[in-house]
TORKOL-4160 file (C-alpha; in steps of 0.2 Angstrom, whole numbers, padded with zeros to 4 digits, m for minus):
339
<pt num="1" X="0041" Y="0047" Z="0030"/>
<pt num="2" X="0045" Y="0031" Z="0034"/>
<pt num="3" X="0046" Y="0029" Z="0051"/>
<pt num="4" X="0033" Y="0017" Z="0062"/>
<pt num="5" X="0020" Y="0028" Z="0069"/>
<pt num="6" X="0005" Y="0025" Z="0080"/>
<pt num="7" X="m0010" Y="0030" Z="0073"/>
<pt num="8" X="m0029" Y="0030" Z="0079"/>
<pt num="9" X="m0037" Y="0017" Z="0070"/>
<pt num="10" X="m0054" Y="0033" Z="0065"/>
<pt num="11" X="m0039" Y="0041" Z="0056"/>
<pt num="12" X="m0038" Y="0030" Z="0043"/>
<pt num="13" X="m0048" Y="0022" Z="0027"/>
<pt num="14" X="m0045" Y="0007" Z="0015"/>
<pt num="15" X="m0037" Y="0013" Z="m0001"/>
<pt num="16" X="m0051" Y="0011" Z="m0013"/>
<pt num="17" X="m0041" Y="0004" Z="m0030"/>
<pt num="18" X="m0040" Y="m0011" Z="m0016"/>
<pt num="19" X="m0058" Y="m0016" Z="m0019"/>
<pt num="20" X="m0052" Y="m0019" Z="m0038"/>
<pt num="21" X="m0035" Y="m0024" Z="m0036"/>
<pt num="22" X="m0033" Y="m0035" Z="m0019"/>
<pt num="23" X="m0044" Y="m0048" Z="m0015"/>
<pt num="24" X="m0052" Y="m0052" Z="0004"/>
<pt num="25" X="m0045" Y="m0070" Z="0011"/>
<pt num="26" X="m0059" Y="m0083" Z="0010"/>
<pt num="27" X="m0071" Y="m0082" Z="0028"/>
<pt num="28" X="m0064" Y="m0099" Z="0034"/>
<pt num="29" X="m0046" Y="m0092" Z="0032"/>
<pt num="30" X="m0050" Y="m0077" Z="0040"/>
<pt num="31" X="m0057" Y="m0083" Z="0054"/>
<pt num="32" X="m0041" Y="m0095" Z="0056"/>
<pt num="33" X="m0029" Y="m0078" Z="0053"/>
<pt num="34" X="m0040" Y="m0067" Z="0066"/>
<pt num="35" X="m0038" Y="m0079" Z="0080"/>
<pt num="36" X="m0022" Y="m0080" Z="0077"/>
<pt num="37" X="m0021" Y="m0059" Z="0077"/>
<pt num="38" X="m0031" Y="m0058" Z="0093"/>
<pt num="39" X="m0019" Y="m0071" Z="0102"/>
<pt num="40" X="m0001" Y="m0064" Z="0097"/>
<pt num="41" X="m0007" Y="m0045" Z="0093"/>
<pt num="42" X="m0005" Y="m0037" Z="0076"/>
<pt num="43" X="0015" Y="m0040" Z="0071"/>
<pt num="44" X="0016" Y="m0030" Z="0053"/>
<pt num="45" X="0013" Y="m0008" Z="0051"/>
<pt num="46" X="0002" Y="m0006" Z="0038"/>
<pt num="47" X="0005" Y="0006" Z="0024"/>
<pt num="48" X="m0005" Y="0023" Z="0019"/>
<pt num="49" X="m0004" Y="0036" Z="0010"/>
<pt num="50" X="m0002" Y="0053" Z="0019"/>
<pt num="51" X="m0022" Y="0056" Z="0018"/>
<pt num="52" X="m0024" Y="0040" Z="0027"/>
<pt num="53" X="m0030" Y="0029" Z="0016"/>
<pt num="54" X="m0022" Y="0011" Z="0017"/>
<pt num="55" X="m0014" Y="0002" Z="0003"/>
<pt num="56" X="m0004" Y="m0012" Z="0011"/>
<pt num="57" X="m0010" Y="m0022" Z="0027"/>
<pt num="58" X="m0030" Y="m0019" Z="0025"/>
<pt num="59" X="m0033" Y="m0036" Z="0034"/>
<pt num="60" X="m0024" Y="m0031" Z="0048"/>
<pt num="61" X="m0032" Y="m0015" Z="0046"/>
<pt num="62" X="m0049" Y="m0026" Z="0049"/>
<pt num="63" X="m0044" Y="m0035" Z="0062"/>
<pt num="64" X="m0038" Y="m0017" Z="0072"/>
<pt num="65" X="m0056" Y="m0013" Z="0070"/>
<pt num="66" X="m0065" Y="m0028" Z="0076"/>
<pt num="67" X="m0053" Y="m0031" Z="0089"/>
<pt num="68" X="m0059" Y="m0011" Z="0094"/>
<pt num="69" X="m0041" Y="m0007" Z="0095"/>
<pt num="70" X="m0037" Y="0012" Z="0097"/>
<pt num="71" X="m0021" Y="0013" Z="0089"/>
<pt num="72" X="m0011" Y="0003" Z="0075"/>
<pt num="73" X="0008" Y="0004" Z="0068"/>
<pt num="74" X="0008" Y="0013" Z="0052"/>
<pt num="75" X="0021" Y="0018" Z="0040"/>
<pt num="76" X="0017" Y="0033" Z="0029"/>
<pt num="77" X="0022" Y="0034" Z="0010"/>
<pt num="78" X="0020" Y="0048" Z="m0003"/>
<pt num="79" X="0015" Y="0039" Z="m0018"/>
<pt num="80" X="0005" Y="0044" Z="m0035"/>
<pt num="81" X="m0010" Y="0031" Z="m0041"/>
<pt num="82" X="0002" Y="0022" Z="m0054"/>
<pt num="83" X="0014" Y="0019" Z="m0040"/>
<pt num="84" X="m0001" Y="0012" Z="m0027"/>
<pt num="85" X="m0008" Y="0001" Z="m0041"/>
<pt num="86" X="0012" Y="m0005" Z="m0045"/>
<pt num="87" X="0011" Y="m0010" Z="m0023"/>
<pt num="88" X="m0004" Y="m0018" Z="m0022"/>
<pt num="89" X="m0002" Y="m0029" Z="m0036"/>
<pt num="90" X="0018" Y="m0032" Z="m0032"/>
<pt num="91" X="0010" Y="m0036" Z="m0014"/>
<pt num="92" X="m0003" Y="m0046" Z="m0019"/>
<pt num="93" X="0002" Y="m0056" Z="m0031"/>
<pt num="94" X="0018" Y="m0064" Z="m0022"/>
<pt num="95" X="0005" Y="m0074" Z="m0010"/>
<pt num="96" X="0004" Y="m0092" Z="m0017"/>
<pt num="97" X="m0014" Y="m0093" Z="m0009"/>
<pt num="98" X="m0021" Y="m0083" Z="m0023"/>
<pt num="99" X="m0030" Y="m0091" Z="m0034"/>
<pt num="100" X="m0026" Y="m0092" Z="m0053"/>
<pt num="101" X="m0043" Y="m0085" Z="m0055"/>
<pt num="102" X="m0039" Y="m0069" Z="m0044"/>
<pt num="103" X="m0021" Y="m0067" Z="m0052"/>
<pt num="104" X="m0031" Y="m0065" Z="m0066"/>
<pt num="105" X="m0047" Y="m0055" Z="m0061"/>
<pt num="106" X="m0029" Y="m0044" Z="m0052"/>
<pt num="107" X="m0022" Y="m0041" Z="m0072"/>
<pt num="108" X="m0037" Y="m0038" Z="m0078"/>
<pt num="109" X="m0042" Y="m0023" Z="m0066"/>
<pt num="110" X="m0027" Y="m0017" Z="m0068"/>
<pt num="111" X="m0027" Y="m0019" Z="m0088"/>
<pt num="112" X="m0044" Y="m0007" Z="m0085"/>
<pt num="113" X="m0036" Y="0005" Z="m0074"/>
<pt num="114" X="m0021" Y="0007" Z="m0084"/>
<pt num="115" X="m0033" Y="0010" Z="m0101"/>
<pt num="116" X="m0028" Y="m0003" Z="m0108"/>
<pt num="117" X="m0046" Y="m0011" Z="m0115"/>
<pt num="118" X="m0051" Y="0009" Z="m0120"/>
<pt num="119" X="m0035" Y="0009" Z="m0131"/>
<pt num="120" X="m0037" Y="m0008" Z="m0139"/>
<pt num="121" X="m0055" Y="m0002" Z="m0145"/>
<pt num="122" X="m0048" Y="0014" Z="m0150"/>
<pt num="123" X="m0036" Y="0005" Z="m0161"/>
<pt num="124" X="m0049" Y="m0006" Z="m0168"/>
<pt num="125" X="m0061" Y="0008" Z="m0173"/>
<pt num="126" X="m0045" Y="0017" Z="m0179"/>
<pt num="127" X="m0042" Y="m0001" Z="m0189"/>
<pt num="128" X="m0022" Y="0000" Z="m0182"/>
<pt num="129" X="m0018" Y="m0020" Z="m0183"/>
<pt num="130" X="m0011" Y="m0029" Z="m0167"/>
<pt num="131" X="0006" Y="m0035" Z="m0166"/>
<pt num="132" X="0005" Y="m0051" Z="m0155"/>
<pt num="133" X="0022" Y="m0056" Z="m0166"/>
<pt num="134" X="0032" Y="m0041" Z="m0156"/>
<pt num="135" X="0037" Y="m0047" Z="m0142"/>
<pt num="136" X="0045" Y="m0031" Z="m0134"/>
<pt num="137" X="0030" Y="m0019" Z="m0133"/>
<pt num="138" X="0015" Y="m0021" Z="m0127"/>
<pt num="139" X="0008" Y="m0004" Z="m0138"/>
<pt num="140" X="0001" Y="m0016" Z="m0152"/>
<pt num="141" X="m0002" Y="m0033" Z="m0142"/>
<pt num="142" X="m0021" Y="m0035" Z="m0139"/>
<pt num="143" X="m0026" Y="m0033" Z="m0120"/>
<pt num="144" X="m0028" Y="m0050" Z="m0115"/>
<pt num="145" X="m0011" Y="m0056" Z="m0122"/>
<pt num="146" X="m0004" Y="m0043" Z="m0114"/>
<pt num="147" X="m0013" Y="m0050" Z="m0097"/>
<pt num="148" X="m0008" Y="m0067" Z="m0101"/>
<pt num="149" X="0010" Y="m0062" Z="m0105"/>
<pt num="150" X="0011" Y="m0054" Z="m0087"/>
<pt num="151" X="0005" Y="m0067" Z="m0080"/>
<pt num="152" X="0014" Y="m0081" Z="m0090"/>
<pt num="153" X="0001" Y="m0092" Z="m0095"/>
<pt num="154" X="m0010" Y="m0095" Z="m0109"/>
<pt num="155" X="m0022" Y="m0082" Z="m0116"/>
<pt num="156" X="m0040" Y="m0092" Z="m0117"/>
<pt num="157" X="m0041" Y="m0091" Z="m0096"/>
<pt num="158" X="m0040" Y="m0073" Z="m0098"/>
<pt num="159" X="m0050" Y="m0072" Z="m0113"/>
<pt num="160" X="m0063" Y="m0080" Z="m0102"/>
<pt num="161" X="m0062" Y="m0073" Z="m0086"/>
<pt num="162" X="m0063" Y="m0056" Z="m0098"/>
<pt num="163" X="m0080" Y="m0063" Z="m0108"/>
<pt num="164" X="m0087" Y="m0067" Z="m0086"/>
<pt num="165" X="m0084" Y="m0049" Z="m0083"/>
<pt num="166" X="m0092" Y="m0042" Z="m0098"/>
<pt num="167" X="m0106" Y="m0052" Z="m0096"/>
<pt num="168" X="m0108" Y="m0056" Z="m0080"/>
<pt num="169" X="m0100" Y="m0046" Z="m0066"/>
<pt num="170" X="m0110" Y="m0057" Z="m0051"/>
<pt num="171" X="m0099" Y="m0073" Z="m0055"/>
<pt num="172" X="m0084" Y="m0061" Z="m0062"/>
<pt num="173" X="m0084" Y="m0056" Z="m0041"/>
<pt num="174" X="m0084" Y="m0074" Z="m0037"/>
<pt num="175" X="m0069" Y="m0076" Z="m0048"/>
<pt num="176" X="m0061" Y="m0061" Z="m0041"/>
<pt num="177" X="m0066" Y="m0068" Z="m0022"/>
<pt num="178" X="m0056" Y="m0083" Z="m0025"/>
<pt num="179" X="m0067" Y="m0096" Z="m0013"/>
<pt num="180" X="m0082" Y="m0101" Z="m0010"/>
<pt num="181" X="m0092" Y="m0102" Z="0007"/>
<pt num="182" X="m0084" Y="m0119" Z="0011"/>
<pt num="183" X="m0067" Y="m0113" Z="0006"/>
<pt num="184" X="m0066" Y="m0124" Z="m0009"/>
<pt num="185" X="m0057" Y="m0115" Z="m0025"/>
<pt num="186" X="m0067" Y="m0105" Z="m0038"/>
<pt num="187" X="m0060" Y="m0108" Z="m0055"/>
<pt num="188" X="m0060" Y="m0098" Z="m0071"/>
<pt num="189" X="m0066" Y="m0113" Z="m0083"/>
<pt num="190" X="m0080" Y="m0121" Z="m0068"/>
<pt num="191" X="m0088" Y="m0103" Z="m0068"/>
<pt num="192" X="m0088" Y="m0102" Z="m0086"/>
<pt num="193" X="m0095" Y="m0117" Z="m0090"/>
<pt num="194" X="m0108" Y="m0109" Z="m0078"/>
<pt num="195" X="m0110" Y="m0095" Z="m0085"/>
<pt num="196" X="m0113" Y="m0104" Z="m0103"/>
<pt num="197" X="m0126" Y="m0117" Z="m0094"/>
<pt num="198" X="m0135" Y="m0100" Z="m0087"/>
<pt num="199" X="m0135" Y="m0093" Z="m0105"/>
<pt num="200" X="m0144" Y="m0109" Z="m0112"/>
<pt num="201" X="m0157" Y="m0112" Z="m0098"/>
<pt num="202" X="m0161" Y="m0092" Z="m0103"/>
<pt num="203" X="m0163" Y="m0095" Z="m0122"/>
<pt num="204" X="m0175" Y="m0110" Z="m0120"/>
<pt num="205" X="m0160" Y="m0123" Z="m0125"/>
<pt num="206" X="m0157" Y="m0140" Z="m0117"/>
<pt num="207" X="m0142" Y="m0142" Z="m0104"/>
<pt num="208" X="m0146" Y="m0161" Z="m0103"/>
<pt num="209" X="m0149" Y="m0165" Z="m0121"/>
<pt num="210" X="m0131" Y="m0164" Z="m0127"/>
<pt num="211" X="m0125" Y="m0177" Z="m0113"/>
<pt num="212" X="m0138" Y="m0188" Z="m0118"/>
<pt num="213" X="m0133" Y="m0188" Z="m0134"/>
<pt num="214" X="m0113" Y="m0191" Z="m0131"/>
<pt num="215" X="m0120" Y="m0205" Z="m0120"/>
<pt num="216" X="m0130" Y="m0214" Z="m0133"/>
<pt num="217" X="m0114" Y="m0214" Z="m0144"/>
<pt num="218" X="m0101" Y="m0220" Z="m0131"/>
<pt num="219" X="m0114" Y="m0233" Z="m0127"/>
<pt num="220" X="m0116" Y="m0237" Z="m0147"/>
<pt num="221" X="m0097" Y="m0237" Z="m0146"/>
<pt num="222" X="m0096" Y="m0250" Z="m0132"/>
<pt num="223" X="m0109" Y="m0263" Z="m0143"/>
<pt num="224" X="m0099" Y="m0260" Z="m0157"/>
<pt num="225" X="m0084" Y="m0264" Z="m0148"/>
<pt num="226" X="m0091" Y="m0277" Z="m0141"/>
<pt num="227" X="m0097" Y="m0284" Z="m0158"/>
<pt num="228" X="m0082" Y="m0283" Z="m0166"/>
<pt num="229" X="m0072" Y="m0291" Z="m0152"/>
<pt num="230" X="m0085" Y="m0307" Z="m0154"/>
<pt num="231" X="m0081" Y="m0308" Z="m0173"/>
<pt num="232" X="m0063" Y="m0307" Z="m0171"/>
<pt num="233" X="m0050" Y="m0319" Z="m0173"/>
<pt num="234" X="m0050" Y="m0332" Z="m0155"/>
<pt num="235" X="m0032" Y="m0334" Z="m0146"/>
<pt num="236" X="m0023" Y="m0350" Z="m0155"/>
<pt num="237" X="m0022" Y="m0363" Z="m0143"/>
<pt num="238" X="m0010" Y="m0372" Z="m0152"/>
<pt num="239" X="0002" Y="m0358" Z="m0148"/>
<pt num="240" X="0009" Y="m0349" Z="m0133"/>
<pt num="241" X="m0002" Y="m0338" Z="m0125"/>
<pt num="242" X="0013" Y="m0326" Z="m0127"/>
<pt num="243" X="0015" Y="m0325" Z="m0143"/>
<pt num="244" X="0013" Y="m0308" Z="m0152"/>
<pt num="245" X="m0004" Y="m0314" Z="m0161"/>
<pt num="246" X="m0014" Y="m0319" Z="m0147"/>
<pt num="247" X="m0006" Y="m0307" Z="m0134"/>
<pt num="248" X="m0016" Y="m0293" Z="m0151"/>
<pt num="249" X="m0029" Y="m0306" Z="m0150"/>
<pt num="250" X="m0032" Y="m0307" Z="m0132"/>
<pt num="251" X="m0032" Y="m0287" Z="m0131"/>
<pt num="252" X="m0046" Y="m0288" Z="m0146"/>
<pt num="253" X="m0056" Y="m0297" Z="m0140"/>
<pt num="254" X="m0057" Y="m0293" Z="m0119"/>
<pt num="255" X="m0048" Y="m0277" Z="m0115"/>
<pt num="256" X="m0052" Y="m0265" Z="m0130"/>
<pt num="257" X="m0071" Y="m0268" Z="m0127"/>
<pt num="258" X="m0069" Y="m0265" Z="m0108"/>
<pt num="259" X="m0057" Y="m0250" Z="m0110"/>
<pt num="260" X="m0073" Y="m0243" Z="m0125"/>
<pt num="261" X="m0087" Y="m0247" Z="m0110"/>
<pt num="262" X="m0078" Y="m0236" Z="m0098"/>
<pt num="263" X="m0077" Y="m0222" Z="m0109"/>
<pt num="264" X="m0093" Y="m0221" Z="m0110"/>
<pt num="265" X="m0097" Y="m0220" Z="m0091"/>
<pt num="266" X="m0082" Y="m0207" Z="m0091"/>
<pt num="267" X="m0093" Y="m0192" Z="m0101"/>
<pt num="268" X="m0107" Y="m0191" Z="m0086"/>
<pt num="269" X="m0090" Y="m0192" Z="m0074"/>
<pt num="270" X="m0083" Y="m0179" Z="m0083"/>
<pt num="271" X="m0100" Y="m0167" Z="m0080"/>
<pt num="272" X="m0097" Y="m0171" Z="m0062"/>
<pt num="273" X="m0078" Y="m0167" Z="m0060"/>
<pt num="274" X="m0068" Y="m0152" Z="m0059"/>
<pt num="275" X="m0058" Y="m0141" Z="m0070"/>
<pt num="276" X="m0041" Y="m0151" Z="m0066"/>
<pt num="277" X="m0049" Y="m0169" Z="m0065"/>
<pt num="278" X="m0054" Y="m0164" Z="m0083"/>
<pt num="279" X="m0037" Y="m0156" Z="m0089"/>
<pt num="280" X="m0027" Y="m0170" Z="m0084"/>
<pt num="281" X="m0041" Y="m0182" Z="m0091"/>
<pt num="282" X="m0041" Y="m0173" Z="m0107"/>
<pt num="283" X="m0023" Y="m0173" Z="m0108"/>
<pt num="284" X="m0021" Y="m0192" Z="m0109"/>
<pt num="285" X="m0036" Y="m0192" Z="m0121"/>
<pt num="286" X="m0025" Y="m0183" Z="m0132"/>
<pt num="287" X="m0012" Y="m0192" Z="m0131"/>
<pt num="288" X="m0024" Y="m0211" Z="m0136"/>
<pt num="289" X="m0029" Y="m0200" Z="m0152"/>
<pt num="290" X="m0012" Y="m0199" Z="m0156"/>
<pt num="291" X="m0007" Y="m0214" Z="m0155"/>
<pt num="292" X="m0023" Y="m0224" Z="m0163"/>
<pt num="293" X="m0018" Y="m0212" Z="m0178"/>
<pt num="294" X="m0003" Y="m0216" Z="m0180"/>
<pt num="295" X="m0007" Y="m0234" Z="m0178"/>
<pt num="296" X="m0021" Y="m0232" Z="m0191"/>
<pt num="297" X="m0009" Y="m0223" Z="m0201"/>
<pt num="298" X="0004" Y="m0238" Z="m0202"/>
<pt num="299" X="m0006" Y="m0253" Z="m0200"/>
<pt num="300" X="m0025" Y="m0247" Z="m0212"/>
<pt num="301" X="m0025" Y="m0259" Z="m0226"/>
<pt num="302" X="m0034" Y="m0251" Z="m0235"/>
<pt num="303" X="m0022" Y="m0236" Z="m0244"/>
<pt num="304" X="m0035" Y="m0221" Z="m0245"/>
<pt num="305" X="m0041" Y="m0221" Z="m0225"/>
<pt num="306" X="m0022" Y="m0223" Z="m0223"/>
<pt num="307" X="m0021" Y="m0207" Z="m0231"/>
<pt num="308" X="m0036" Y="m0199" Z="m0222"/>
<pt num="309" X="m0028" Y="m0204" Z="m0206"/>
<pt num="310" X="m0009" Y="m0198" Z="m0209"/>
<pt num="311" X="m0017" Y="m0182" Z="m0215"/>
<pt num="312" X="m0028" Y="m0180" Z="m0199"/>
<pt num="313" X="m0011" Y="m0184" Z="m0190"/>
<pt num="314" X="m0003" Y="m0168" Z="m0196"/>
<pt num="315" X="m0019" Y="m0157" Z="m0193"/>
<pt num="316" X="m0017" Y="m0164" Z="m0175"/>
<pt num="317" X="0000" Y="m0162" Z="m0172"/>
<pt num="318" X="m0001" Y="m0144" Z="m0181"/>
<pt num="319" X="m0016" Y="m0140" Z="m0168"/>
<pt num="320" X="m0001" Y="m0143" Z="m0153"/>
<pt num="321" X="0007" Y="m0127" Z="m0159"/>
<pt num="322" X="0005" Y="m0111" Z="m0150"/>
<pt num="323" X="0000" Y="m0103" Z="m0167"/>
<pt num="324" X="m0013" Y="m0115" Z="m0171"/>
<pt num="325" X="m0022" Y="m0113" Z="m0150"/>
<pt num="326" X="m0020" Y="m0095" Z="m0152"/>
<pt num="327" X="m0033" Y="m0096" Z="m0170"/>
<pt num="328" X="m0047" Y="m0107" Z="m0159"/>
<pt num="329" X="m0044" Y="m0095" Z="m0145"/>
<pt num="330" X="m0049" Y="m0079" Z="m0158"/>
<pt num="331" X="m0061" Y="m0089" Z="m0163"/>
<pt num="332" X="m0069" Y="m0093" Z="m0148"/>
<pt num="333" X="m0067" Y="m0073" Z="m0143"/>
<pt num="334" X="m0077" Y="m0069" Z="m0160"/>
<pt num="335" X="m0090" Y="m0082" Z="m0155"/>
<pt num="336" X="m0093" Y="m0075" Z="m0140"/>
<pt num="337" X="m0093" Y="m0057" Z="m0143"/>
<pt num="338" X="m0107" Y="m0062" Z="m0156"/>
<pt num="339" X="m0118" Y="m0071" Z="m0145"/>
């Protein structure tokens, strides 16, 4: 049954697990990929079950149809839903223009049509404990570890894209779409962050408030800086300009409060920018708070806030391990299932 045969187009139907499990290219890709199709012909069979439904190839299967061909290449295969799921995903997921979002809008779908979700509640209600420590089955693992572990990345993208389904399947299908009208990427954290806004606006709460408030205190911040930096000890003209002191001095009193004033401007930036700006931004953040505590904790004179900041140190350091992000991400699960 695996032999390339020409088949009228009116014969055959799109697969309907493909709706859940294969995502449509963005319009301006499309487009791009039709013209292309109309100019050279369709190369690829597609692939459909004996019935005629079409699990592999639906885009050329599209293109047949609004090109008003009569006839397109197809191979036949024999295969159970577990088996059609198992080629879509396989075929799906080895395109690098997917999206993270889709990869994981694809794992869950297939989490819900392999059972998984109904089995973690029946646990649950059962009270049978998770295992997330067993790495060689999936039987105990929760749903979404299970997803991320699939897809080898963390669980809190999953745990969120999983939250935008539950509560809101309109955005969930914007996820699963990949890209907007203008092509641009739709990502997991932006259309949460929506989502979340959209929740606020609806319980009466202020979206603008908080901002304004991070604002005022990077902008009290910067004064304070900049007070400091005017009390502090002037460069020593009667030494090299060069010398360990005044190179400390010079930092003191022009470049920390310039460094302070830009941070401030950088919370309305960071409302502005995307998911990625904000990662990377955020990862050399972290990486200042660990090193102005450890500076606090060598050079504090005083020998109680040096004990503060060495034990805030640790808590930081602690909060790096997978351990310690897979508690908040519960947390944050819990949260959410409350609200």
């Amino acid at each position: 049954m695996t032999a390339i045969q020409m088949v009228r187009v009116t014969q055959l139907r799109e697969h309907e697990l493909q709706e859940k499990l294969s995502p449509w290219m963005c319009e301006a890709r499309w487009r791009s990929w039709f013209d292309n199709v109309a100019r050279d012909g369709i190369l690829y069979p597609i692939y459909a079950l004996p019935d005629g439904r079409v699990f592999n190839g639906k885009h050329r299967f599209r293109a047949a149809r609004e090109l008003g061909l009569a006839e397109i290449a197809v191979i036949y295969e024999d295969l159970t839903d577990e088996q059609v799921t198992a080629r879509i995903i396989a075929d799906k997921l080895e395109h690098d223009t997917l999206t993270i979002g889709q990869r994981v809008c694809i794992e869950i779908n297939r989490a819900e049509a392999e059972g998984l979700f109904e089995e973690a509640e029946l646990r649950m209600k059962a009270g049978i404990p998770t295992d997330p420590t067993n790495p060689g089955s999936e039987g105990r693992k929760e749903t979404r570890e299970i997803i991320a572990a699939r897809l080898g990345i963390s669980v809190k993208p999953v745990q969120q894209a999983i939250t935008i389904k539950r509560k809101r399947p309109d955005l969930y299908q914007r996820l699963f779409n990949g890209y907007d009208e203008n092509g641009k990427e739709v990502k997991i954290g932006t259309v949460y962050a929506q989502m979340k806004r959209d929740e606020a606006i609806a319980n009466g709460e202020s979206t603008q408030k908080p901002r304004e408030d991070l604002r005022k205190l990077a902008e009290e911040a910067a004064e304070i800086a900049q007070k400091r930096a005017d009390t502090a000890p002037p460069v020593d003209d009667s030494e090299s300009s060069l010398t360990p002191a005044n190179i400390i001095r010079h930092k003191v009193k022009h470049e920390m409060p310039t460094f302070v004033r830009h941070l401030a401007f950088d919370y309305e930036l960071l409302d502005q920018s995307d998911d990625e700006t904000v990662s990377a931004y955020m990862g050399q953040v972290k990486l200042l708070v660990e090193c102005g505590l450890r500076l606090l904790e060598r050079y504090e004179m005083r020998e109680a806030e040096r004990a503060i900041y060495a034990a805030s140190l640790q808590m930081f350091e602690h909060s790096k391990s997978e351990e310690s992000i897979r508690k908040v991400e519960m947390m944050e699960e819990e949260y959410d299932d409350e609200k």
